[in-house]
C-alpha positions in Angstrom: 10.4 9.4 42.4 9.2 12.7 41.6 6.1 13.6 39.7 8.5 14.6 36.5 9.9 11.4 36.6 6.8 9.7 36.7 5.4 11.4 33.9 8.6 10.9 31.5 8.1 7.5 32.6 4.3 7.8 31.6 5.2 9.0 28.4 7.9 6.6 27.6 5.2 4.2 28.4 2.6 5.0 26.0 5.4 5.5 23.2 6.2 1.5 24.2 2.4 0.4 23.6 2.3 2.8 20.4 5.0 0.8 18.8 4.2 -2.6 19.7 0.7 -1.7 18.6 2.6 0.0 15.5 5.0 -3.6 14.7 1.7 -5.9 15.1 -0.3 -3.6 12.8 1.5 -1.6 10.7 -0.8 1.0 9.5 1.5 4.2 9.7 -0.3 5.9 12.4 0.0 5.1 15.7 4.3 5.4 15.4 3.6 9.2 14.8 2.3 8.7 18.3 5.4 7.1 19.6 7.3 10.0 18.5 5.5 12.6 20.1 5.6 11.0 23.3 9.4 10.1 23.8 9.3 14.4 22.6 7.2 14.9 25.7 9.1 12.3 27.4 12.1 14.4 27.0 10.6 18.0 27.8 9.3 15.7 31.3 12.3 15.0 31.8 14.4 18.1 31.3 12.0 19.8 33.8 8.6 21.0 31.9 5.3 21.0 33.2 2.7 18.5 32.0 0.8 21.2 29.9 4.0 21.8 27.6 5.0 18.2 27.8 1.4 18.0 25.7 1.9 20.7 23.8 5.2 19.2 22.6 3.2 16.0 22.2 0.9 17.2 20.2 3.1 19.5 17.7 6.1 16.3 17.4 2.6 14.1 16.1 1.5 16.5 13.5 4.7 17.6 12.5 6.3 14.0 12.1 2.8 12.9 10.5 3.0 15.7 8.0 6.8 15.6 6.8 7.5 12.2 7.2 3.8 9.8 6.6 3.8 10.5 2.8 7.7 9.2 2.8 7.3 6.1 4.5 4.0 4.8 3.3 6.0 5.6 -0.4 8.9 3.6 0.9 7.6 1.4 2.9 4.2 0.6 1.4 5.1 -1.6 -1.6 3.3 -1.2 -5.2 0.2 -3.1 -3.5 -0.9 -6.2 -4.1 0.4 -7.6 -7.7 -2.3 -8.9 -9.9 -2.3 -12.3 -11.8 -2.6 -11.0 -15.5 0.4 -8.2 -15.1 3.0 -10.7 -15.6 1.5 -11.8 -19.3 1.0 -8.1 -20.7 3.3 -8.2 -23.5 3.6 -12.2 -24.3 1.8 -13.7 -27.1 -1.1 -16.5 -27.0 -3.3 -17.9 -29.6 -7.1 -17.1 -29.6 -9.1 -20.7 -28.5 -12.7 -18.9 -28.9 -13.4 -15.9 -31.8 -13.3 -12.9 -30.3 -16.2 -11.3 -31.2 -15.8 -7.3 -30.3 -19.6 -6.8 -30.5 -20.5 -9.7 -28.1 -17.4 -8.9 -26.1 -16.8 -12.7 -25.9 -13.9 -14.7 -26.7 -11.1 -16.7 -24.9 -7.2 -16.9 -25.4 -4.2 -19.0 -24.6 -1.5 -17.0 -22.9 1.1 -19.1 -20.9 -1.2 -22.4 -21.0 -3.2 -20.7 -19.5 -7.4 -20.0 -20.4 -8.4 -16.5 -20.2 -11.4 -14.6 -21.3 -10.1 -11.5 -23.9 -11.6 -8.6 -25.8 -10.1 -6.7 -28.8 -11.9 -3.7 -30.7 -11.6 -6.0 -34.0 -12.9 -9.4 -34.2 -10.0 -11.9 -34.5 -10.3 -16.1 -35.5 -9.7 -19.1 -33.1 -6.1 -20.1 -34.4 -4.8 -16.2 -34.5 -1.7 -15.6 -32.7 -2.2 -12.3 -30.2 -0.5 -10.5 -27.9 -2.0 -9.0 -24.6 -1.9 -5.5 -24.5 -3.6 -5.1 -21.2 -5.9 -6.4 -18.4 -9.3 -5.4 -17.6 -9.4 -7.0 -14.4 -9.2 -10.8 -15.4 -10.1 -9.9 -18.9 -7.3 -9.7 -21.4 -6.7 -6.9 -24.0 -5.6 -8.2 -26.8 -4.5 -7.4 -30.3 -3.3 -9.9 -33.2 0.6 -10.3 -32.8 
């Protein structure tokens, strides 16, 4: 085996670890790596010394990590985690404690469901509402 050989097999070596490292923690980093080494894998194996096999290396990473991270991270990376109170913006519940906009207290029924909700105007126990938004596990609500 000549030294080329051993390097492209070097190379195609560390691109293997990179993406098994890459599938068992997918963090859209290390497969940038991969890339650039099956590159310098190739320029091994076509005949290049080891100082433009790292060159290439090097410029496959940052180019594939500048043209094609922002794509796959917006393909691949999901609107995040979903929150519990998205799902009842824009459904209707009736108020179970006054909401008192001063106090900032005041609990609804959305979904038969208790939640904890603020309006900017102070609404009656009894009032039909409808959530407007969230506030982290605090409802926005306004009478319906």
């Amino acid at each position: 085996m000549t030294d080329l050989e051993f390097t492209a097999i070097g190379w195609l070596a560390m691109a293997f670890v990179a993406g098994i490292v890459e599938v068992a923690s997918p963090h859209f980093g290390l497969i940038f790596v991969s890339i650039g080494a099956v590159a310098a894998a190739l320029a091994a194996f076509v005949g290049y010394g080891v100082s433009i096999q790292g060159v290439t290396f090097v410029v496959v990473l940052l180019v594939s990590l500048v043209t094609l991270r922002k794509r796959m991270t917006g393909r691949l990376g999901g609107r995040g985690v979903p929150t519990r109170t998205a799902p009842l913006i824009g459904r209707q519940g009736i108020v179970t404690h006054d909401i008192d906009p001063i106090v900032g207290s005041g609990r609804v029924n959305v979904g038969g469901e208790d939640w904890a909700a603020k309006s900017p105007e102070a609404i009656a126990v009894g009032t039909t509402i409808r959530v407007v938004a969230a506030d982290g596990i605090v409802l926005e609500v306004r009478r319906a």
